[in-house]
mmCIF file of the N, C-alpha and C atoms, coordinates in Angstrom:
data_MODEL
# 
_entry.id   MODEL 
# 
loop_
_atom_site.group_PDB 
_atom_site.id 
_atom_site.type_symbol 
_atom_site.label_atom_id 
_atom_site.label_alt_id 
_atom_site.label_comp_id 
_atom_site.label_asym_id 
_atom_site.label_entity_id 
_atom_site.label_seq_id 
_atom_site.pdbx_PDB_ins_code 
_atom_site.Cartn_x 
_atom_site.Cartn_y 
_atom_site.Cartn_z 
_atom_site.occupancy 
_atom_site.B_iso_or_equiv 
_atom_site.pdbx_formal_charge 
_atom_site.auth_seq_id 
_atom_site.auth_comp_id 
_atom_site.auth_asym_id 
_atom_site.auth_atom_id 
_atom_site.pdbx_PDB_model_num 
ATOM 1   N N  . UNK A 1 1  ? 89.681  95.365  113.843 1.00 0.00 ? 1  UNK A N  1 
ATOM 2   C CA . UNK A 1 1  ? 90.928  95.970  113.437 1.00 0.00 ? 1  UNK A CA 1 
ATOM 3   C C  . UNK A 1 1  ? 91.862  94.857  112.974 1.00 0.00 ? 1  UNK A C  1 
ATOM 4   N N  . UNK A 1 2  ? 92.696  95.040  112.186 1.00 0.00 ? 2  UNK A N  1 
ATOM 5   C CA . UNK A 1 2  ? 93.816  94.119  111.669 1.00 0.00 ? 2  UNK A CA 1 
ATOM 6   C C  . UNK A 1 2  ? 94.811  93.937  111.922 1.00 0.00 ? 2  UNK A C  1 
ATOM 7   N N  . UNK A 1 3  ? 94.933  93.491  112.429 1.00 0.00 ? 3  UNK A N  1 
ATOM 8   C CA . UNK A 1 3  ? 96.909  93.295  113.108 1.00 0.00 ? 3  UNK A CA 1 
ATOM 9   C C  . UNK A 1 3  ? 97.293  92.040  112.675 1.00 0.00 ? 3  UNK A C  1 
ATOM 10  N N  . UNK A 1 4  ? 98.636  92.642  112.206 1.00 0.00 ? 4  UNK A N  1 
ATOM 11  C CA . UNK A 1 4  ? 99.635  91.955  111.583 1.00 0.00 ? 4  UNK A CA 1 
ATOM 12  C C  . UNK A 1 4  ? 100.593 91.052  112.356 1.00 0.00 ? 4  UNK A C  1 
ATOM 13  N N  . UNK A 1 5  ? 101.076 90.168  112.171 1.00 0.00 ? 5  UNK A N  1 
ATOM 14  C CA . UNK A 1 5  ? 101.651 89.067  113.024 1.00 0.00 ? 5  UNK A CA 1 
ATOM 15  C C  . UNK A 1 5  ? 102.440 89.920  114.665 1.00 0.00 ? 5  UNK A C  1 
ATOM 16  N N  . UNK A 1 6  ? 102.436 89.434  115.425 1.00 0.00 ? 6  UNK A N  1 
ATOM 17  C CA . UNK A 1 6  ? 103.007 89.909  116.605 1.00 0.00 ? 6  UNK A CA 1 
ATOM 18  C C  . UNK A 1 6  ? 104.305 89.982  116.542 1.00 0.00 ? 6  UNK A C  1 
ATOM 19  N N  . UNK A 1 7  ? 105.067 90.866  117.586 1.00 0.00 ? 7  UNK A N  1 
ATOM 20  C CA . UNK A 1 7  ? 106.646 90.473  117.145 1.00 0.00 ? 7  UNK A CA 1 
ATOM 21  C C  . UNK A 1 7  ? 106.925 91.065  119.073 1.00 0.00 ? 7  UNK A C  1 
ATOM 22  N N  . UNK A 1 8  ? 107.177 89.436  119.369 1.00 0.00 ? 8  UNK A N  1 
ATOM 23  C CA . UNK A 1 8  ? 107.010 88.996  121.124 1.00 0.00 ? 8  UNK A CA 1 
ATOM 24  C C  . UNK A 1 8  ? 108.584 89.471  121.296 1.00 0.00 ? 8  UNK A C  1 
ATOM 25  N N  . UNK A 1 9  ? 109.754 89.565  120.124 1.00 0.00 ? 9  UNK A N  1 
ATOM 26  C CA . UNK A 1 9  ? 111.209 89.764  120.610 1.00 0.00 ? 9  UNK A CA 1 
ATOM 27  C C  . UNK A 1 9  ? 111.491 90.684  119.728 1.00 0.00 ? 9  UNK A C  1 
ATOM 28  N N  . UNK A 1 10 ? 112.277 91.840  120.621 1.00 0.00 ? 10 UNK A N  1 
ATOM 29  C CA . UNK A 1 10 ? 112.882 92.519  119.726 1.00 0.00 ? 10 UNK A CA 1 
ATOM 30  C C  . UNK A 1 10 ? 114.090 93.151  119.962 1.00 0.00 ? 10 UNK A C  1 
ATOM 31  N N  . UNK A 1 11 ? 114.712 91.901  119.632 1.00 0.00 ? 11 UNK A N  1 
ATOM 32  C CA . UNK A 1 11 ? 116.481 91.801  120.304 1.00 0.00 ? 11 UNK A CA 1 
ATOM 33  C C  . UNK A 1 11 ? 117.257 91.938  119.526 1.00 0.00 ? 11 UNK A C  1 
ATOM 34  N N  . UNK A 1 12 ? 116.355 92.005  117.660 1.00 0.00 ? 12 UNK A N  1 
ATOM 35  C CA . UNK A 1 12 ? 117.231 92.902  116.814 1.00 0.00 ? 12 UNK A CA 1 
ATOM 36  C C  . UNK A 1 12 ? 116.968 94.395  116.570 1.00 0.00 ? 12 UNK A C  1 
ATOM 37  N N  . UNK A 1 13 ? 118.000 94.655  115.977 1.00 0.00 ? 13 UNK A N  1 
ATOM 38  C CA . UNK A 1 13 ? 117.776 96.536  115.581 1.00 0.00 ? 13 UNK A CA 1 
ATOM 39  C C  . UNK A 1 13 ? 116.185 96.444  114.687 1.00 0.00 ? 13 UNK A C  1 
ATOM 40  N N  . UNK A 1 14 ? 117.005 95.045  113.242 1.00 0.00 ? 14 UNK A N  1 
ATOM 41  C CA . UNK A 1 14 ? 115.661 94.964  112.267 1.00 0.00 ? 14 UNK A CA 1 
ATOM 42  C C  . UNK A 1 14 ? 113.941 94.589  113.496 1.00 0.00 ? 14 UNK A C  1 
ATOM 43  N N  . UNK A 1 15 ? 114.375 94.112  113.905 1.00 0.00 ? 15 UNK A N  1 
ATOM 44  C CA . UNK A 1 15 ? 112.671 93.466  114.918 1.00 0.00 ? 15 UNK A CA 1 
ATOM 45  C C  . UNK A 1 15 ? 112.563 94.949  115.689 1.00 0.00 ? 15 UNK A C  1 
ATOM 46  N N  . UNK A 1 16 ? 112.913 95.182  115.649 1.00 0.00 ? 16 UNK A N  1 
ATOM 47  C CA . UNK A 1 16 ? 113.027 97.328  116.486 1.00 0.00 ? 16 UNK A CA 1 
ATOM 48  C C  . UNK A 1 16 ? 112.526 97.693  115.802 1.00 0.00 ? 16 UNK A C  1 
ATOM 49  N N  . UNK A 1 17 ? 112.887 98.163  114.423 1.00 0.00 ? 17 UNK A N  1 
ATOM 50  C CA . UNK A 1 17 ? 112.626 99.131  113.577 1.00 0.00 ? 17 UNK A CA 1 
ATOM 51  C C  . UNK A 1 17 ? 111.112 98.767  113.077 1.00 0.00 ? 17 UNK A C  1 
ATOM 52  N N  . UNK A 1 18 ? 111.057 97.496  112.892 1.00 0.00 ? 18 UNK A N  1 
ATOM 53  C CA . UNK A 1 18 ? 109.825 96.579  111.875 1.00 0.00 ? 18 UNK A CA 1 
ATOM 54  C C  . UNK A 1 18 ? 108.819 96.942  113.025 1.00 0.00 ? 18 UNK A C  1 
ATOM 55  N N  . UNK A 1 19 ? 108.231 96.647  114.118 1.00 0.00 ? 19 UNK A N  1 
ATOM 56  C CA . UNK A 1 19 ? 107.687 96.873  115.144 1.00 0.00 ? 19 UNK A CA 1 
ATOM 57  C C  . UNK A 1 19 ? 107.169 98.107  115.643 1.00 0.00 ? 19 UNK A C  1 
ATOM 58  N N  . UNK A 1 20 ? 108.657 99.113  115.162 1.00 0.00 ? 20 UNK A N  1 
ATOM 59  C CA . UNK A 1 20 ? 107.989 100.413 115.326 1.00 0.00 ? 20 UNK A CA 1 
ATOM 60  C C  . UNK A 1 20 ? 107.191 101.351 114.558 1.00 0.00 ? 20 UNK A C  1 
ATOM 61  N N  . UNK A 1 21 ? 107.622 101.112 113.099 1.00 0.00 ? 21 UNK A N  1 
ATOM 62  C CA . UNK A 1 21 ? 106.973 101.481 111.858 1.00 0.00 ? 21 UNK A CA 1 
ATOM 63  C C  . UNK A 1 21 ? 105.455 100.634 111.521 1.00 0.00 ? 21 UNK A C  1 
ATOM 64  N N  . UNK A 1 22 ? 105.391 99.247  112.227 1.00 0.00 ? 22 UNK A N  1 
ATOM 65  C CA . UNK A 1 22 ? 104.160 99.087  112.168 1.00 0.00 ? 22 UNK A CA 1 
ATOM 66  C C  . UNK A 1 22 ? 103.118 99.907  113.118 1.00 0.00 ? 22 UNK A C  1 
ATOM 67  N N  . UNK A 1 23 ? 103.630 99.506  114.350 1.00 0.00 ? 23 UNK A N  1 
ATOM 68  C CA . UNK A 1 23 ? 102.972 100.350 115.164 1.00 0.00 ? 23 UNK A CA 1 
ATOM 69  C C  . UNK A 1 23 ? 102.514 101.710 114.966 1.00 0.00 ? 23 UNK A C  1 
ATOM 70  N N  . UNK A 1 24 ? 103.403 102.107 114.575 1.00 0.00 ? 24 UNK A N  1 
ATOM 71  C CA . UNK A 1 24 ? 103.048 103.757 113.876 1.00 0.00 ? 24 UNK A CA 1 
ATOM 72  C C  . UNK A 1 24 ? 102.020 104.049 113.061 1.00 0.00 ? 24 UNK A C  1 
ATOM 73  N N  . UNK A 1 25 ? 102.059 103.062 112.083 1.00 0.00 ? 25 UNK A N  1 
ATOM 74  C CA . UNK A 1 25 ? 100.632 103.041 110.773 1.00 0.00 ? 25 UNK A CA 1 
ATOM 75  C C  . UNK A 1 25 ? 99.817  102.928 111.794 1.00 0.00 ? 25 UNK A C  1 
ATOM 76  N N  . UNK A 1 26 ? 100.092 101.717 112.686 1.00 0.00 ? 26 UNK A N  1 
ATOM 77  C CA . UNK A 1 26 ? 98.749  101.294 113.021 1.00 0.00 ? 26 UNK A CA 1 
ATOM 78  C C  . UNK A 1 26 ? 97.708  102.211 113.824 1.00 0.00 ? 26 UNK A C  1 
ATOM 79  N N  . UNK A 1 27 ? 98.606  103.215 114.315 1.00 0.00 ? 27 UNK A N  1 
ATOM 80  C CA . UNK A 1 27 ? 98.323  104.258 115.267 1.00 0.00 ? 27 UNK A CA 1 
ATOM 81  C C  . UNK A 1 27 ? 97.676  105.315 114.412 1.00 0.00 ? 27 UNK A C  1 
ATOM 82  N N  . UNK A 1 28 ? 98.543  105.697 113.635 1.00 0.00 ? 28 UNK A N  1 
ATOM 83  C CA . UNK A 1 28 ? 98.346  106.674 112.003 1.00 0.00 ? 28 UNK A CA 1 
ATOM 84  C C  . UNK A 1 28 ? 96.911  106.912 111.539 1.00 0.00 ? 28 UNK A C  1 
ATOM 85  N N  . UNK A 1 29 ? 96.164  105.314 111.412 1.00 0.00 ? 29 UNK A N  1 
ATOM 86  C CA . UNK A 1 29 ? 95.374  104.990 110.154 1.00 0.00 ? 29 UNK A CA 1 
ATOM 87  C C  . UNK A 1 29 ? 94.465  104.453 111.666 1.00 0.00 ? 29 UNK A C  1 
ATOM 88  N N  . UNK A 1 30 ? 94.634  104.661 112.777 1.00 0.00 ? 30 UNK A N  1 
ATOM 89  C CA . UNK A 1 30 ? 93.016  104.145 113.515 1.00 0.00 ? 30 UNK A CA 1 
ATOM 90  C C  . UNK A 1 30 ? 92.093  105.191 113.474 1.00 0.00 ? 30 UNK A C  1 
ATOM 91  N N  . UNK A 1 31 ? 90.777  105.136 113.791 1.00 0.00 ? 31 UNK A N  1 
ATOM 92  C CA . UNK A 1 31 ? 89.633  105.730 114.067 1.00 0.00 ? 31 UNK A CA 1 
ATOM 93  C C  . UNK A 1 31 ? 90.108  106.424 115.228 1.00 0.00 ? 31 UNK A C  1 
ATOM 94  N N  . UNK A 1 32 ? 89.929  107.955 115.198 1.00 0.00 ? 32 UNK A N  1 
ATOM 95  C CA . UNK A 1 32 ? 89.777  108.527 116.533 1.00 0.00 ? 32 UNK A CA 1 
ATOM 96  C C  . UNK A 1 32 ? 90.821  109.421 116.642 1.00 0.00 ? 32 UNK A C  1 
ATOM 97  N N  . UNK A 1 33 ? 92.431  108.618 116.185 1.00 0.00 ? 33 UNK A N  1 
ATOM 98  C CA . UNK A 1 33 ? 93.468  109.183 116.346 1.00 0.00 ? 33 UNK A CA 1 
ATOM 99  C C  . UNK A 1 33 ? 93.936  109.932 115.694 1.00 0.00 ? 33 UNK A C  1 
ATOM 100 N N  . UNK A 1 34 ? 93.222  110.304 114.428 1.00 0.00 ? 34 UNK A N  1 
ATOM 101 C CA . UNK A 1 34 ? 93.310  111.648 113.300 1.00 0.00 ? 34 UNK A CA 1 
ATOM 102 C C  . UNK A 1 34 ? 94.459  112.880 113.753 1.00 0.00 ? 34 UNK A C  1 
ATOM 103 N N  . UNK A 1 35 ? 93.850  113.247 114.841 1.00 0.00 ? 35 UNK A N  1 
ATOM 104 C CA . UNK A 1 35 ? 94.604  114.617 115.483 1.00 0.00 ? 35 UNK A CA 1 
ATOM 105 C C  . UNK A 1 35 ? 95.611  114.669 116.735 1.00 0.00 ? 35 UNK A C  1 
ATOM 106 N N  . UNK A 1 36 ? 96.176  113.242 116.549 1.00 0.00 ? 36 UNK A N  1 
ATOM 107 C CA . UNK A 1 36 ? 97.185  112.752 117.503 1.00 0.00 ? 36 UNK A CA 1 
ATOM 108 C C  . UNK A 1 36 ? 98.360  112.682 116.625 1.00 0.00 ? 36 UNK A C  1 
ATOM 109 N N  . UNK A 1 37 ? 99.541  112.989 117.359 1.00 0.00 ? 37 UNK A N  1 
ATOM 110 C CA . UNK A 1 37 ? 100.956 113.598 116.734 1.00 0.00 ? 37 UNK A CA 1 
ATOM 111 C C  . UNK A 1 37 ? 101.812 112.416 118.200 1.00 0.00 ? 37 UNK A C  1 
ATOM 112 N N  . UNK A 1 38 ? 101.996 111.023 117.593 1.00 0.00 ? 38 UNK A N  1 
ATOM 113 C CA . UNK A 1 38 ? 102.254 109.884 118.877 1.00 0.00 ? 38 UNK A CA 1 
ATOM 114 C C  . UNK A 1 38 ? 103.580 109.282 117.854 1.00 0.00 ? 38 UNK A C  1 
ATOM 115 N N  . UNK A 1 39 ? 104.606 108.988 118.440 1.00 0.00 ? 39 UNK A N  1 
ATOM 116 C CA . UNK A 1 39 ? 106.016 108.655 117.925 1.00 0.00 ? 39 UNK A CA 1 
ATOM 117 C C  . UNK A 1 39 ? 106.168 107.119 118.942 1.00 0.00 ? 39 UNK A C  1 
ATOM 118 N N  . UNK A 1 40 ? 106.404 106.565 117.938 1.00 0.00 ? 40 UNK A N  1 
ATOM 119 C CA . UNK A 1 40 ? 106.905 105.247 118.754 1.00 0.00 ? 40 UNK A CA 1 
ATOM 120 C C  . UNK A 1 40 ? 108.475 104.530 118.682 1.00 0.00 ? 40 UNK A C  1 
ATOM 121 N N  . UNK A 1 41 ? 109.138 104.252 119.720 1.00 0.00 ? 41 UNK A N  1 
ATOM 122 C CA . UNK A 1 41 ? 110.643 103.615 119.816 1.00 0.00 ? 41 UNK A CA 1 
ATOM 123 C C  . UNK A 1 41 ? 110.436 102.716 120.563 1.00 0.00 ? 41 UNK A C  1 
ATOM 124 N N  . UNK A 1 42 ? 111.749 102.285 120.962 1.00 0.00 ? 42 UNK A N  1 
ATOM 125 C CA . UNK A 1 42 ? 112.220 100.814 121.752 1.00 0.00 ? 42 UNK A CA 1 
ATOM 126 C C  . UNK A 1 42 ? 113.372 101.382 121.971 1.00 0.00 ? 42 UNK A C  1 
ATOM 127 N N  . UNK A 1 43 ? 112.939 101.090 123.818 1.00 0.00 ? 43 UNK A N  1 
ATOM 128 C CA . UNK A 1 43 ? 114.039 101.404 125.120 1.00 0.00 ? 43 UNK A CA 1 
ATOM 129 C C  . UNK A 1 43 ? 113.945 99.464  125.948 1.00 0.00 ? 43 UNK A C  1 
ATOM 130 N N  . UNK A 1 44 ? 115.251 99.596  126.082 1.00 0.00 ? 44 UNK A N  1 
ATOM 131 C CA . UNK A 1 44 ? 115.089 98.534  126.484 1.00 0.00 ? 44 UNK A CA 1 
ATOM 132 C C  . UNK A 1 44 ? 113.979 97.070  126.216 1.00 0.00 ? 44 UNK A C  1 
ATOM 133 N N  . UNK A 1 45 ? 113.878 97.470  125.560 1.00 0.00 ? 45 UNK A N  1 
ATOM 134 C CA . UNK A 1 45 ? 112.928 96.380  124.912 1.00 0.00 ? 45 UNK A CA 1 
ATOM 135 C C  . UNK A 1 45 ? 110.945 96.188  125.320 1.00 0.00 ? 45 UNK A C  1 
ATOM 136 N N  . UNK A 1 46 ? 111.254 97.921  125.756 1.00 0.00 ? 46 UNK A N  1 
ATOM 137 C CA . UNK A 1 46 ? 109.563 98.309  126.080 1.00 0.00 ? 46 UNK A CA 1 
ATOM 138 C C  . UNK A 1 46 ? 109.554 99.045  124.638 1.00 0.00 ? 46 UNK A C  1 
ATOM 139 N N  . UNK A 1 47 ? 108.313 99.259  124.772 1.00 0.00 ? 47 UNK A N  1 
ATOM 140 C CA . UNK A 1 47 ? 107.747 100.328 123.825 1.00 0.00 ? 47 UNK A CA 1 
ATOM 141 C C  . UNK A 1 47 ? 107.404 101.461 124.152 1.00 0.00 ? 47 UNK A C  1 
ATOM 142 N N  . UNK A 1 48 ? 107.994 102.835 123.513 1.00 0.00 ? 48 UNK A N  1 
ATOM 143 C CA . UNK A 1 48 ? 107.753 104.048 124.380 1.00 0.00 ? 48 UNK A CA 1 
ATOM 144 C C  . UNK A 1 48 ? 106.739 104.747 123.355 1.00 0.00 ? 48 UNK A C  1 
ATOM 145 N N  . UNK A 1 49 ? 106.114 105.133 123.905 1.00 0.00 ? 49 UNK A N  1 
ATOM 146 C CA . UNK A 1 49 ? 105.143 105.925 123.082 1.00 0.00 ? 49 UNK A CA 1 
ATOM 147 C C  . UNK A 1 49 ? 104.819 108.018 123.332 1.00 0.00 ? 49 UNK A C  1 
ATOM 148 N N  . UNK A 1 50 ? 105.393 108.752 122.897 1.00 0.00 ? 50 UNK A N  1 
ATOM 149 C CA . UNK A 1 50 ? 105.832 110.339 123.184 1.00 0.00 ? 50 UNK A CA 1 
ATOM 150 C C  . UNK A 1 50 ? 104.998 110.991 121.997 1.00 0.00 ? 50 UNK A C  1 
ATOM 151 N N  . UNK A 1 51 ? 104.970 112.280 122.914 1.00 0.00 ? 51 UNK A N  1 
ATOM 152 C CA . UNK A 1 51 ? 103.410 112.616 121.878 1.00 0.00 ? 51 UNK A CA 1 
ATOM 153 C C  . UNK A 1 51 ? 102.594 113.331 122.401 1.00 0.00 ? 51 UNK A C  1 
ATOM 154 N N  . UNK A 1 52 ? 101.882 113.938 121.630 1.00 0.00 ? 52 UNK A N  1 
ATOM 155 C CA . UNK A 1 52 ? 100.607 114.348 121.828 1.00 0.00 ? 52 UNK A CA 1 
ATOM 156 C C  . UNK A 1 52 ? 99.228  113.724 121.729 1.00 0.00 ? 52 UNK A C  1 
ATOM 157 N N  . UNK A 1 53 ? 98.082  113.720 122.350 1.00 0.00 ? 53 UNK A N  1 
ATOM 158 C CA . UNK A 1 53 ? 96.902  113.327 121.608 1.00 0.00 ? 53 UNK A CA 1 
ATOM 159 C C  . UNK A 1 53 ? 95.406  114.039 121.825 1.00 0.00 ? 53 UNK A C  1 
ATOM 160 N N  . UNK A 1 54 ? 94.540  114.357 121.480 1.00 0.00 ? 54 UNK A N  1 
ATOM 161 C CA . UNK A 1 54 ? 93.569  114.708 121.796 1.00 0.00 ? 54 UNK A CA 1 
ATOM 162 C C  . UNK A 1 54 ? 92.807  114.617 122.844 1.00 0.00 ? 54 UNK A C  1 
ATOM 163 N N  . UNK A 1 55 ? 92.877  113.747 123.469 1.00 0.00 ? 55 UNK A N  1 
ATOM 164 C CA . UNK A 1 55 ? 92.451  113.669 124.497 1.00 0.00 ? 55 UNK A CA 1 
ATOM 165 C C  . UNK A 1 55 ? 92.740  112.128 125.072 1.00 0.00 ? 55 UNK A C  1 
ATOM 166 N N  . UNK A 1 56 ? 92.192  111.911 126.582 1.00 0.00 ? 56 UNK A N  1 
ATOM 167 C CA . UNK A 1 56 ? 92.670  110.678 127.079 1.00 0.00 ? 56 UNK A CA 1 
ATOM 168 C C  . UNK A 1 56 ? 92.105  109.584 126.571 1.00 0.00 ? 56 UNK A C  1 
ATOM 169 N N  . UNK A 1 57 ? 91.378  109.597 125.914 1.00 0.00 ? 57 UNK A N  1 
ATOM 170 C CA . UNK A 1 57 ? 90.397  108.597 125.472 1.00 0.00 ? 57 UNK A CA 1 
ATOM 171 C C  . UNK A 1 57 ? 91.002  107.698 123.979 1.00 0.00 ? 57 UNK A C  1 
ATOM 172 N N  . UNK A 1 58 ? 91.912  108.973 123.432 1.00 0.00 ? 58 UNK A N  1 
ATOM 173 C CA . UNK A 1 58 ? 92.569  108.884 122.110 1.00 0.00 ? 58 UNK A CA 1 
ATOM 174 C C  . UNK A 1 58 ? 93.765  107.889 122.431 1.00 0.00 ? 58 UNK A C  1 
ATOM 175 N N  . UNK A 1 59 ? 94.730  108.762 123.902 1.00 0.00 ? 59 UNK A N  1 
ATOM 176 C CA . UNK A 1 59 ? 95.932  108.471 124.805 1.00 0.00 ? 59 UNK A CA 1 
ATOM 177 C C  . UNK A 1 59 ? 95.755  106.843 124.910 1.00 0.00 ? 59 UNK A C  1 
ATOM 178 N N  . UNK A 1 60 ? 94.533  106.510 125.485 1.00 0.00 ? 60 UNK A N  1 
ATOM 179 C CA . UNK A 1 60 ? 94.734  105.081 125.594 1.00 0.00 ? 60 UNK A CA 1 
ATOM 180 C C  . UNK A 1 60 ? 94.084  103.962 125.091 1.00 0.00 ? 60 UNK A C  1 
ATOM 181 N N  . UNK A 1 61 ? 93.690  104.664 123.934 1.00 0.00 ? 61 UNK A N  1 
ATOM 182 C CA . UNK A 1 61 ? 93.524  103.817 122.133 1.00 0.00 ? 61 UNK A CA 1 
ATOM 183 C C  . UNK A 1 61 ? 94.839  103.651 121.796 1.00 0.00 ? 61 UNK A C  1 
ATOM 184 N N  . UNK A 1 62 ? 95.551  104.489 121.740 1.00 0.00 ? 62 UNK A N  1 
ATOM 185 C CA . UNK A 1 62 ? 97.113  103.905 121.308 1.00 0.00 ? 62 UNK A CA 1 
ATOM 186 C C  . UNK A 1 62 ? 97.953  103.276 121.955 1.00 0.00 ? 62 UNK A C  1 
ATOM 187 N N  . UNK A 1 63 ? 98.051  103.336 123.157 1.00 0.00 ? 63 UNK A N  1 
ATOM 188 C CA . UNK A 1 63 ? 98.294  102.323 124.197 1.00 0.00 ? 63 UNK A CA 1 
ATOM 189 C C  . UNK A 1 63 ? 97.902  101.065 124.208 1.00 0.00 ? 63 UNK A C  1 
ATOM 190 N N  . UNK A 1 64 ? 96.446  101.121 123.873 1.00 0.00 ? 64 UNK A N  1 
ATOM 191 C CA . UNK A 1 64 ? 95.800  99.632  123.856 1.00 0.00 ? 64 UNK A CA 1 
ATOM 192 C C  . UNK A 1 64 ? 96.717  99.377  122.213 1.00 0.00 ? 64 UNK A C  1 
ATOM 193 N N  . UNK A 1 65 ? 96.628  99.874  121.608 1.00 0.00 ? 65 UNK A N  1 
ATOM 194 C CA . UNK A 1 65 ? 97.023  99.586  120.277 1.00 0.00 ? 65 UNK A CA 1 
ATOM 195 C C  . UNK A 1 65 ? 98.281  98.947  120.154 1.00 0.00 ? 65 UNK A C  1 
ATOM 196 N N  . UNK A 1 66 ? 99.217  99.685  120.767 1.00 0.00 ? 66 UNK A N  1 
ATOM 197 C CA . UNK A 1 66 ? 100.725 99.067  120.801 1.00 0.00 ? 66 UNK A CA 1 
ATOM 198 C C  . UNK A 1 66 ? 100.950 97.949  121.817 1.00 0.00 ? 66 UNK A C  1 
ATOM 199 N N  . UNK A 1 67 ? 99.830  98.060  122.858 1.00 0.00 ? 67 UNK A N  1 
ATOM 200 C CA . UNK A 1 67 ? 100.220 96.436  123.681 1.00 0.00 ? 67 UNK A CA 1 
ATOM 201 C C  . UNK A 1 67 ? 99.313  95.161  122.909 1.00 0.00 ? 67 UNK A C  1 
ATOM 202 N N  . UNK A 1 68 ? 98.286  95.363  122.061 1.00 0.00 ? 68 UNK A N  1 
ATOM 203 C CA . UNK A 1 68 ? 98.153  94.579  121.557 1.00 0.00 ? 68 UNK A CA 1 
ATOM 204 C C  . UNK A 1 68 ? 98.905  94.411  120.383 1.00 0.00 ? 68 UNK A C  1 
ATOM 205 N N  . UNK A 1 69 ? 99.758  94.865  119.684 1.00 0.00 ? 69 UNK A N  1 
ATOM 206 C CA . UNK A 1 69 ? 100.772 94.184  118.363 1.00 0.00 ? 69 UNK A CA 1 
ATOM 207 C C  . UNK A 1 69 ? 101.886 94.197  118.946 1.00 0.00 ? 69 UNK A C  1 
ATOM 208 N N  . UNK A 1 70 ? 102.961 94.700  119.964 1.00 0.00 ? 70 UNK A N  1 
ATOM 209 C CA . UNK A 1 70 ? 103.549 94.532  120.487 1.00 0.00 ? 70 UNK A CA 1 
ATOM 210 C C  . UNK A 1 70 ? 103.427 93.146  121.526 1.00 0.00 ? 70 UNK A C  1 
ATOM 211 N N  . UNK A 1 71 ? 102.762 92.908  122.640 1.00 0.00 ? 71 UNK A N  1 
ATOM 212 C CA . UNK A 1 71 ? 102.677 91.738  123.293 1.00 0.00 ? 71 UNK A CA 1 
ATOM 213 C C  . UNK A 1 71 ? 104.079 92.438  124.046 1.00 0.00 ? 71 UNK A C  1 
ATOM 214 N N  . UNK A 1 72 ? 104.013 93.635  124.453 1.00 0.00 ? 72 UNK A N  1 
ATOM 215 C CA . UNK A 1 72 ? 105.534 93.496  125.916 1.00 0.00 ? 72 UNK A CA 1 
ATOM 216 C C  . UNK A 1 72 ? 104.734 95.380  126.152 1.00 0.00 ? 72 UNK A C  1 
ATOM 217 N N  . UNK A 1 73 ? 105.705 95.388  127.471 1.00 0.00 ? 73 UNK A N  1 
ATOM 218 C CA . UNK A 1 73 ? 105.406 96.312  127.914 1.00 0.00 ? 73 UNK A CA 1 
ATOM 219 C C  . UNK A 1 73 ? 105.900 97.800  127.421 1.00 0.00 ? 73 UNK A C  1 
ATOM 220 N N  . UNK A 1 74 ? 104.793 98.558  127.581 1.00 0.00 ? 74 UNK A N  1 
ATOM 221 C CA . UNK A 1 74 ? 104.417 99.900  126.916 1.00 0.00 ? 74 UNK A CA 1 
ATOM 222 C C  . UNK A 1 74 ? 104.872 101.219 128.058 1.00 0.00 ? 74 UNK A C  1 
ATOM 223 N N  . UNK A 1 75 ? 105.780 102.181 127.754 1.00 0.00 ? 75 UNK A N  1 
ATOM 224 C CA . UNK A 1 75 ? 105.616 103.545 128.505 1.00 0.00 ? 75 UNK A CA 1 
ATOM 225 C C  . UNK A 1 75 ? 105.089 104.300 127.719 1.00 0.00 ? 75 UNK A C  1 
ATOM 226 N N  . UNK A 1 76 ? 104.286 105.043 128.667 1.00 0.00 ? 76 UNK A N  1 
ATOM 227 C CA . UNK A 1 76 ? 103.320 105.863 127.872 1.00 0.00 ? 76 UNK A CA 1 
ATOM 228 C C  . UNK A 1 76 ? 104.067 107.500 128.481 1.00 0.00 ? 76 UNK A C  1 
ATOM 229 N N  . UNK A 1 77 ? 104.592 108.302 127.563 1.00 0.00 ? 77 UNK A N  1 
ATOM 230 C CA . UNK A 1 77 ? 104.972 109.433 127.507 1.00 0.00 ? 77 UNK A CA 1 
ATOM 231 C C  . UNK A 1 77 ? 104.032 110.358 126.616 1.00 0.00 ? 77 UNK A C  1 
ATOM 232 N N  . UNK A 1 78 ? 102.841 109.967 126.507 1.00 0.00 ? 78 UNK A N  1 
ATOM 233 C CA . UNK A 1 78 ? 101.693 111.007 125.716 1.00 0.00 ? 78 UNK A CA 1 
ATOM 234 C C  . UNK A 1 78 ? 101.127 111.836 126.173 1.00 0.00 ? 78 UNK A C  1 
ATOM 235 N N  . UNK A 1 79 ? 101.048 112.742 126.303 1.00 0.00 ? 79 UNK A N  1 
ATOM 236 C CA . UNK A 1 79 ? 100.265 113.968 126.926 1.00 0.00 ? 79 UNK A CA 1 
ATOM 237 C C  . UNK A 1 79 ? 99.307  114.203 125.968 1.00 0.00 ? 79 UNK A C  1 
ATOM 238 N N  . UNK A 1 80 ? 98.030  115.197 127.103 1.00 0.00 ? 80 UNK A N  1 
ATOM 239 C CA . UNK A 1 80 ? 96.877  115.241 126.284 1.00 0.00 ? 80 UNK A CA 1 
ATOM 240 C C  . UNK A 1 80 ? 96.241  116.162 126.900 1.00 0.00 ? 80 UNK A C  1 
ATOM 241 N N  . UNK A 1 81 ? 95.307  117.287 126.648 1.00 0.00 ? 81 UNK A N  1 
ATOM 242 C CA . UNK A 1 81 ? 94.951  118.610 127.156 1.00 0.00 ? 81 UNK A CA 1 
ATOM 243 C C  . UNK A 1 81 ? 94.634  118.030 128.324 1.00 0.00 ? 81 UNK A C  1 
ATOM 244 N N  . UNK A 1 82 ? 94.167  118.962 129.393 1.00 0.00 ? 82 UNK A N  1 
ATOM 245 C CA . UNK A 1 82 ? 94.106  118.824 130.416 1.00 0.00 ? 82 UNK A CA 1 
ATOM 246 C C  . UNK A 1 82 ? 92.280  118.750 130.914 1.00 0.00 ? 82 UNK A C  1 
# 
């Protein structure tokens, strides 16, 4: 997979926004996650991730996804059938 430079601070609005819109593609355009509906922000300088996904397996492909281009800590607010 390809990931684009890391971004370890994000103590601006711009390093917020840039971070989250990557993350998003990156989530968007992976294998697996087709039928996942996953929104990403910045709370306090975690990464929140809210959403739906197919299942848990999908749930923590995107998780892994955003702590690896992110590099800080992730809440995971994704739900996924039961």
């Amino acid at each position: 997979m390809l990931f684009l430079a890391r971004f370890s601070s994000l103590t601006t609005s711009s390093d917020r926004y840039a971070t989250c819109a990557a993350i998003r593609c990156l989530i968007a355009y992976a294998e697996g996650l087709e039928d996942c509906r996953i929104d990403v922000s910045v709370t306090e300088g975690a990464i929140v991730l809210s959403g739906s996904a197919a299942s848990d397996q999908a749930r923590q492909r995107a998780i892994s996804i955003a702590g690896e281009y992110a590099g800080t800590r992730i809440i995971n607010n994704i739900v996924c059938p039961s």
